[in-house]
SEBAZA-266258 format. One record per residue: residue in one letter; x, y, z of N, C-alpha, C, O in turn. Coordinates in steps of 0.1 Angstrom, whole numbers, plus 2048, in hexadecimal, padded with zeros to 3 digits. Each point is the difference from the previous one (the first is absolute). Last residue first. Example, Ala and Ser with C-alpha at 12.3 -4.5 7.8 and 13.67 -1.06 7.14 Angstrom:
s8807EA84780980B8007F880B80880580B801
a7FE7BC7FE7F780C80080980C80080A800807
***
This chain:
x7317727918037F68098067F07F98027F6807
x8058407EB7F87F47FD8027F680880B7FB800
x7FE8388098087F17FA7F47F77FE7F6800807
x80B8387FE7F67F18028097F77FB8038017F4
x80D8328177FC7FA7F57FD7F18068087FB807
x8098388067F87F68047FE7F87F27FE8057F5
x81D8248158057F67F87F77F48018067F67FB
x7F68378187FB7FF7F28077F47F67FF7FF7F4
x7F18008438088057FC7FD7FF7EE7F97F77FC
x7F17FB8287FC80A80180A8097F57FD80C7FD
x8077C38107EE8017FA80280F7FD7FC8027F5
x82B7F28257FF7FA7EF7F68067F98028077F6
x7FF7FD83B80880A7FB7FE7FD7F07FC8097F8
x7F57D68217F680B80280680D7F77F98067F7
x81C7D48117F97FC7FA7F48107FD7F98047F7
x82B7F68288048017F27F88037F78028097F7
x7F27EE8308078137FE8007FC7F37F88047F7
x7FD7D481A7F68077FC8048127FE7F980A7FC
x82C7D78127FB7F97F27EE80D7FC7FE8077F6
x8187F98358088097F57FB7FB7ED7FF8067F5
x7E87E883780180D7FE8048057F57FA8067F8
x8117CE8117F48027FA7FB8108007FC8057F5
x82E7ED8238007FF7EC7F18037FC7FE8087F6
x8098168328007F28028007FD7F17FB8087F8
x81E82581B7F27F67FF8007F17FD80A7F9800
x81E82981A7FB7FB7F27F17FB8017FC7FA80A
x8208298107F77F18037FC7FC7F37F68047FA
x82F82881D7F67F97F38007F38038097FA806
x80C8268157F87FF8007F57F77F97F57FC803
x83C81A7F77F78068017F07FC8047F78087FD
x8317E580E8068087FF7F580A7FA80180B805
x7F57C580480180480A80981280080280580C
x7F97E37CE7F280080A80380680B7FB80C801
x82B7EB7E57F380F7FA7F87FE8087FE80A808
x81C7D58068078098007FA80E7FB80080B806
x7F07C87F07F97FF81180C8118067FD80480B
x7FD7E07C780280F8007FC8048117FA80A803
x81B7C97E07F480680B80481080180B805801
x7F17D47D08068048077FA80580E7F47FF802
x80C7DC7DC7F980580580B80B80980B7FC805
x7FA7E07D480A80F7FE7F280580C7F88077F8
x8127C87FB7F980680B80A8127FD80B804803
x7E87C77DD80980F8047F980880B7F4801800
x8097D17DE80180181380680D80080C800800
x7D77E27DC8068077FD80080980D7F7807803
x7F07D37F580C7F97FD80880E80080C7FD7FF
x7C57F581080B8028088108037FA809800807
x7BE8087EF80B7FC7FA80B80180A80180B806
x7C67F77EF80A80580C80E7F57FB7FF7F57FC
x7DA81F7E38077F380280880580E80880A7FE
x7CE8137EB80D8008078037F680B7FC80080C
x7DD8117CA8067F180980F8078028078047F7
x7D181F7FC80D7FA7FC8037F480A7FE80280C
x7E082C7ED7FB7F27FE80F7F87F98028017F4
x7F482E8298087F87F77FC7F58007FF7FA80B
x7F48318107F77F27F68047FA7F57FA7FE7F6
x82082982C7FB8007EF7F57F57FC7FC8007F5
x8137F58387FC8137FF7FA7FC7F37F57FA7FD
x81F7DF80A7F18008097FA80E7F97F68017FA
x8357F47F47F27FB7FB7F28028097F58027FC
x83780F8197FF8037F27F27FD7FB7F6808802
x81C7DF8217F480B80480080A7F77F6808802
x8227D07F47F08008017F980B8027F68037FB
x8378027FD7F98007F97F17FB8057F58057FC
x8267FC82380380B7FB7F98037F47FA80B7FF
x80F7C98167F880980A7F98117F97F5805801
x82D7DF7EE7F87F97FE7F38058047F68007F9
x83A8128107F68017EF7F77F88017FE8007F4
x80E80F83A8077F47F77F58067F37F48047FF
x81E81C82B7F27FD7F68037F27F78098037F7
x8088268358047F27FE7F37FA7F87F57FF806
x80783180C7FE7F98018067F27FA7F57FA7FD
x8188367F67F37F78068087F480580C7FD800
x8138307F77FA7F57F97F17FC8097FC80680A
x83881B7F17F08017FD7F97F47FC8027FB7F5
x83681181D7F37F87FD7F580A8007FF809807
x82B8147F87FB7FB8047F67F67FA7FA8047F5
x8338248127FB7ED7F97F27FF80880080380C
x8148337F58057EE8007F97F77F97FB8017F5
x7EF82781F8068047F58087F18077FC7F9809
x7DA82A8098017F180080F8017F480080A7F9
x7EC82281D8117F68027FE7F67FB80B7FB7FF
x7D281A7F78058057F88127FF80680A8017FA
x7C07EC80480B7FF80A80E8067F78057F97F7
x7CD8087F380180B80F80C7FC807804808809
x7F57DA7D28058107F87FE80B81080880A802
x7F17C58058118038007FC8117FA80580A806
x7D47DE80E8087FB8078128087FC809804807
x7CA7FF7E07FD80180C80D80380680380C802
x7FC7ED7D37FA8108057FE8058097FF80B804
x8197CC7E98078098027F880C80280680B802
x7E27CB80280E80580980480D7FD7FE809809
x7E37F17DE7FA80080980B80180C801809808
x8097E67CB7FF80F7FC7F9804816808808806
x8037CE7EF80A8058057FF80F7FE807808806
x7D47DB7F180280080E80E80A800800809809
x7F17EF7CD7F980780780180280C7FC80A804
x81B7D47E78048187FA7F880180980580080B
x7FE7CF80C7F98087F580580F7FD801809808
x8217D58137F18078027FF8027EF8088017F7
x8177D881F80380F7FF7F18058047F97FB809
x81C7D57FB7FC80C80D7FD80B7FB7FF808809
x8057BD7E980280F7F87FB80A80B7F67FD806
x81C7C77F07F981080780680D7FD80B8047FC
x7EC7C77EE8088087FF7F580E80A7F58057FF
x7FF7CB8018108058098048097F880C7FE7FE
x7D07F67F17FB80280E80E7FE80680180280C
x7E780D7C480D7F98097FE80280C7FB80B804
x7E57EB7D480280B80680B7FD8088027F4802
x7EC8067CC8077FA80A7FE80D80980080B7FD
x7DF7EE7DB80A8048008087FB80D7F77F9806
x7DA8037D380780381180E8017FB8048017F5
x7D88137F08007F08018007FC80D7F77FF809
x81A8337E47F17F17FA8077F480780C7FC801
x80D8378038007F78007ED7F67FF7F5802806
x81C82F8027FE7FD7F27FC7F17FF7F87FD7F8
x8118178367F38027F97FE8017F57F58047FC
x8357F38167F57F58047F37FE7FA7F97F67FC
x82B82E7FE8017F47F67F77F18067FD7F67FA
x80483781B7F87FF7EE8037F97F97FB7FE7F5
x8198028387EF7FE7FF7FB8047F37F57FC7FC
x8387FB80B7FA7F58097F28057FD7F77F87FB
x82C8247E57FC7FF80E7F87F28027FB7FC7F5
x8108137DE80A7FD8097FB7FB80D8007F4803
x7E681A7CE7F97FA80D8107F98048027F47FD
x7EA8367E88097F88047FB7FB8087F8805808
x80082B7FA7FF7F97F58087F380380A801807
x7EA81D81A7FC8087F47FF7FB7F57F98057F8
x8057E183C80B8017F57F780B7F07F77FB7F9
x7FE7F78408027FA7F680680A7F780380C804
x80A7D68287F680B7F77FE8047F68077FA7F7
x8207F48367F77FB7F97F68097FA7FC809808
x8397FC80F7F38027FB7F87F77F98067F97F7
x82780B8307FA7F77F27F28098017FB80380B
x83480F8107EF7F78037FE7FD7EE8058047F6
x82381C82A7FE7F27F67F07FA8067FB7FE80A
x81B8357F47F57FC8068037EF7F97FE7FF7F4
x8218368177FB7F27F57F97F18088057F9809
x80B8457FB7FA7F58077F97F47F67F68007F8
x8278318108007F77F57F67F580B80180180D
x8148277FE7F68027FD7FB7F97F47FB8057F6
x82E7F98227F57FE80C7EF8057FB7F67FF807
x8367E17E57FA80D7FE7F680380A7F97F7804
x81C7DE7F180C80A8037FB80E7FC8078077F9
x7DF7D07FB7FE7FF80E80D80F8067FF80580B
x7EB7DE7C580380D8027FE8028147F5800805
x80C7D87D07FC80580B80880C80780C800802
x7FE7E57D97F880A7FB7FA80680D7FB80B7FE
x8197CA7FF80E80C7FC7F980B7FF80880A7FF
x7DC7D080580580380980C80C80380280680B
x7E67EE7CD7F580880980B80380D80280C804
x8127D87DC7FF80E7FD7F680A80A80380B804
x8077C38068088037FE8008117FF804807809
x7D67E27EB80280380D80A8038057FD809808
x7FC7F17C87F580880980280080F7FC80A806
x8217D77E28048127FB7F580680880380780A
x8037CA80C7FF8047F48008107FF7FE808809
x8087E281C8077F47FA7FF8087F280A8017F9
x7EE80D83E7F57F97F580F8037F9809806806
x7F78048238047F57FF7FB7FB7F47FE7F47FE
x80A83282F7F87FF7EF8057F57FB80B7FE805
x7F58048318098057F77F87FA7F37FA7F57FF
x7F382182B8017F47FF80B8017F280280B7FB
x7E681A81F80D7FA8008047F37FC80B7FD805
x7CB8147FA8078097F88108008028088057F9
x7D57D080680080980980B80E7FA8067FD7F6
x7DB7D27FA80B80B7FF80280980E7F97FE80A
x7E67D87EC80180980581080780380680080B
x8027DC7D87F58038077FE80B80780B806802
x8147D97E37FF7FD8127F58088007F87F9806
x8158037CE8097F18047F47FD8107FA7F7804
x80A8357DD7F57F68017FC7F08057F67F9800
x82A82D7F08017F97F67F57F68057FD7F57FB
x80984380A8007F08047FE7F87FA7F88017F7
x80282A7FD8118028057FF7F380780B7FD804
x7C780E7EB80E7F37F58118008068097F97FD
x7C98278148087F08088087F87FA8077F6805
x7FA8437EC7FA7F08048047F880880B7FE805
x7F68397F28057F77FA7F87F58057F5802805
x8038357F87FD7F380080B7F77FC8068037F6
x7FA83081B8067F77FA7FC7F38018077F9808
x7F28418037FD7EE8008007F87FC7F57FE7FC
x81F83380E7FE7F67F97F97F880C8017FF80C
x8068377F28037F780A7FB7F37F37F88047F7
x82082A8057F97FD8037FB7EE7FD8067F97F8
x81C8318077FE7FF80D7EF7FA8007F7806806
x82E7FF7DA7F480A7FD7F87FD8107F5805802
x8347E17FA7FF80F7FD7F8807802801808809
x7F37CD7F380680481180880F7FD7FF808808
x7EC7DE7D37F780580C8068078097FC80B805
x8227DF7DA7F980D7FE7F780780980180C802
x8117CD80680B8088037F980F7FD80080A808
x7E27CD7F080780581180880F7FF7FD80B806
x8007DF7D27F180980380280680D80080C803
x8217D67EC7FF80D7FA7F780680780280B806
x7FD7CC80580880780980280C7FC802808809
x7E17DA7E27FA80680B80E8038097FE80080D
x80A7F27C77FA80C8037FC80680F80180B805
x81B7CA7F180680B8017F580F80180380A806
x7ED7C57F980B80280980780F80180280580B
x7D67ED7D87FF7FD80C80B80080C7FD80280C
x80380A7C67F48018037FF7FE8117FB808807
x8307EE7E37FA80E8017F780780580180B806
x80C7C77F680A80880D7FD80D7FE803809808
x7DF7DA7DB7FD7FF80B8078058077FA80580A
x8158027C97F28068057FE7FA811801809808
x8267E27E880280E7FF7F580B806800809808
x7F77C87F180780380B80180E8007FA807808
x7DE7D67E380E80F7FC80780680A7F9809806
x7DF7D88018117FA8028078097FA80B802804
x7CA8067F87FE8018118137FB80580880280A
x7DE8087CA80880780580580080C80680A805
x7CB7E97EF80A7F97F78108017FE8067F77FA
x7D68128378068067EF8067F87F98087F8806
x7EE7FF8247F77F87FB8018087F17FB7FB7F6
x81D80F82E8037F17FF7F87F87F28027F57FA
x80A8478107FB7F48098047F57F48058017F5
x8098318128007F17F67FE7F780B8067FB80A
x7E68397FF80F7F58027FB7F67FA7F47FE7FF
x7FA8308168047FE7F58087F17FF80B7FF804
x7DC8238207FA7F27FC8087FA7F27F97F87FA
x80D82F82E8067FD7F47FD7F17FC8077F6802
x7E983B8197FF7F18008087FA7F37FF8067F5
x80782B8237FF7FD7F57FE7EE8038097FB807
x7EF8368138017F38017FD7F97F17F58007FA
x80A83180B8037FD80C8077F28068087FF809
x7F28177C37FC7FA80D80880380880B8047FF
x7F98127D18028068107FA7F580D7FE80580B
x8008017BE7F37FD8097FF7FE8117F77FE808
x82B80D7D27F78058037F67FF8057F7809802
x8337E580380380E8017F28097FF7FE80B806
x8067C87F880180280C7FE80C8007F8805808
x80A7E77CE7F280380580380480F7F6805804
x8357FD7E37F38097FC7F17FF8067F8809802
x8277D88088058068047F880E8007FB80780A
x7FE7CB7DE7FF80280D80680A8078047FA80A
x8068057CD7F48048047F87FD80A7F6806804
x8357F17F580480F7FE7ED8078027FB80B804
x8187C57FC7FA80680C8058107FE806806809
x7ED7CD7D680380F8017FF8078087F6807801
x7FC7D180480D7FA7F980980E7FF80B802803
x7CB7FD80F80780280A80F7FA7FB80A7FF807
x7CE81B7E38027F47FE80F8008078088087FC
x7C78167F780E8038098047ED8027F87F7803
x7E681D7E180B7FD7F880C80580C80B8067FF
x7C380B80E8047F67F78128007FF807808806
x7D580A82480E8007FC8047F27F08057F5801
x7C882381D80C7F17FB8058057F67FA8037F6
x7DE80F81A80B7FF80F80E7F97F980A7FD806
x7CD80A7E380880F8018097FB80B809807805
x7D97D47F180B8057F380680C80580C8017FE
x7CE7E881B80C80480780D8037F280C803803
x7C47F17F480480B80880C80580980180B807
x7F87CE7D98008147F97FE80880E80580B801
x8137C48057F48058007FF8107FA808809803
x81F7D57EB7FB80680B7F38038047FA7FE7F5
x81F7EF7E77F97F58087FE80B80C7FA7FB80A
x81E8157D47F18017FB7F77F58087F47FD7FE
x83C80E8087F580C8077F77F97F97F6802807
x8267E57EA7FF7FB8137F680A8057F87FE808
x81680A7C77FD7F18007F87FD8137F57FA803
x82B82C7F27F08017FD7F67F28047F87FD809
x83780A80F7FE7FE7F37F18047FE7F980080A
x81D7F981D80A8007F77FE8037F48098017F8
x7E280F83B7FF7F47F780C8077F680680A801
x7EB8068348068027F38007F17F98027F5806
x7DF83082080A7F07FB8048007F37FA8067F7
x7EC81E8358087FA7F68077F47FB8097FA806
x7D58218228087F97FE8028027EB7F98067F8
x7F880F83B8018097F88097EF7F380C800801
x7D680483280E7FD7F57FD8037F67F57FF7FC
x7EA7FF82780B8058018108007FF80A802806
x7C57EC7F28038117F980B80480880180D800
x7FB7C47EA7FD80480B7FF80F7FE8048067F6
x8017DD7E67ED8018028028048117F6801806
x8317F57E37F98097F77F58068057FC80B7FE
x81A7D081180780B80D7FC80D7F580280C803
x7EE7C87EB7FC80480C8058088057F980480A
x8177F47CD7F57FB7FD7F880880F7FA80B800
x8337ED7FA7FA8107FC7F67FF8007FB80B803
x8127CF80C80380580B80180E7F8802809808
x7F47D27DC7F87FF80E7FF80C80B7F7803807
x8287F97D17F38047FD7F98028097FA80B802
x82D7DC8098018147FE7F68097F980080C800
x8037BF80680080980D8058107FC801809808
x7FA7DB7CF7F37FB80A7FE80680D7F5803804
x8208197D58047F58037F47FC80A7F7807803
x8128227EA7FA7FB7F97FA7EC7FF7F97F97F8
x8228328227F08027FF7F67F77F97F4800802
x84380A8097F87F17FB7F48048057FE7FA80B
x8188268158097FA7F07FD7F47FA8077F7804
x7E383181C7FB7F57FC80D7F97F47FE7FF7F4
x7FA82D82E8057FE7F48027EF8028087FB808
x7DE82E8178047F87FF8037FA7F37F68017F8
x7FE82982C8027FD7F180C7F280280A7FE807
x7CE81D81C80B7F67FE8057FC7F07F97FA7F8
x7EA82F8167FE7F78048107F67FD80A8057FA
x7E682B8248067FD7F27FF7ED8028027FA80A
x7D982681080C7F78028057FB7F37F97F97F8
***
């Protein structure tokens, strides 16, 4: 049985590493990912080096064009985008490109070649005021990253399918994300307990998409992905519990955002039950230790 060729855009990043990282290690996919530069391949694992697409940079979509042409997926994931937490995260021009205008190029091009996207975007298309989102609910966030993610969603294709959920995990280099910037942190630190958070662990969403969306091959439109409803307060402890983080986390009220979203629409369209935070937290945790980026924080 021929296996599944899949094309990974941002191999290099915290959720597009995760998800070549594992749909690598299935045997029935055939995968690929593309980085920008040497600099991003040398954070790869050596054994997955022959899979990976250098100096394809989606500023130049003449080479996003060329790797479709040669590495022929079936299903291309497109983890690429100017997030919030880049230094670049307000260059407008870059964020309506990166985030608003490619993933419709990509679309357009897929749907020719008659093949199928996945398209991540986020819970920041909310500004977090009200809460449990819903996929009709109207977008309402305020700044370029959410604003652009939102314009970037890809729903007028039948072989396009765009997923809003938040990731948590860990990172090739850098500490952006919630959990490698916790687990660098000494001393203590605050935890917020009115700010709530729903997405999942890479690791968990790599598991979705193996289980639940790459065999459903009508799933296509808008859709939530998320957990369970999590206050950062809550979230990091059980952070410290897993890892043996020796850190004071101050419960803090003063900072109120609810970007929780409900995915009660995927669940019930393919099935999927999320686990419990303490579960997802030890995936994570489990998946980390095995992987070649493991490394000991200092308590």
């Amino acid at each position: 049985m021929a296996k599944t060729k899949i094309l990974i855009l941002g191999a290099s990043g915290m959720i597009g590493n995760t998800l070549f990282r594992k749909l690598s290690q299935s045997r029935k996919y055939e995968v690929f990912g593309t980085v920008p530069n040497e600099t991003q391949e040398k954070l790869i694992a050596e054994k997955y080096k022959k899979q990976i697409f250098n100096h394809i940079e989606i500023e130049n979509f003449d080479s996003v064009i060329r790797v479709v042409e040669v590495a022929r997926p079936s299903i291309v994931i497109n983890c690429v985008g100017l997030i919030k937490q880049m230094s670049n995260a307000n260059d407008l021009p870059v964020a309506i490109y990166m985030n608003a205008l490619f993933p419709h190029r990509l679309a357009h091009l897929l749907s020719a070649a008659n093949v199928r996207l996945i398209h991540l975007s986020t819970d920041c298309v909310f500004s977090g005021i009200t809460g449990y989102y819903y996929e009709k609910d109207l977008t309402d966030a305020t700044d370029t990253y959410g604003k652009t993610k939102f314009l970037g969603e890809v729903t007028n294709y039948k072989n396009c399918l765009t997923l809003r959920t938040s990731c948590i995990g860990h990172e090739l280099q850098g500490y952006k994300g919630i959990v490698e910037w916790f687990l660098s942190q000494s001393g203590s630190t605050w935890g917020y307990r009115k700010a709530i958070y729903s997405g999942v662990p890479t690791v968990e969403l790599a598991e979705i998409l193996t289980k639940f969306i790459i065999p459903n091959h009508q799933l296509s439109g808008l859709y939530h992905v998320s957990a369970e409803p999590i206050n950062k307060n809550d979230l990091l402890n059980l952070i410290a519990k897993e890892y043996k983080k020796k850190i004071k986390i101050k419960p803090d009220d003063k900072e109120v955002v609810d970007r929780s979203i409900n995915s009660d629409r995927f669940r019930k369209k393919t099935g999927y039950k999320p686990p419990t935070w303490n579960a997802l937290i030890k995936k994570m945790h489990k998946d980390y230790a095995s992987s070649h980026i493991y490394r000991k924080y200092e308590s």
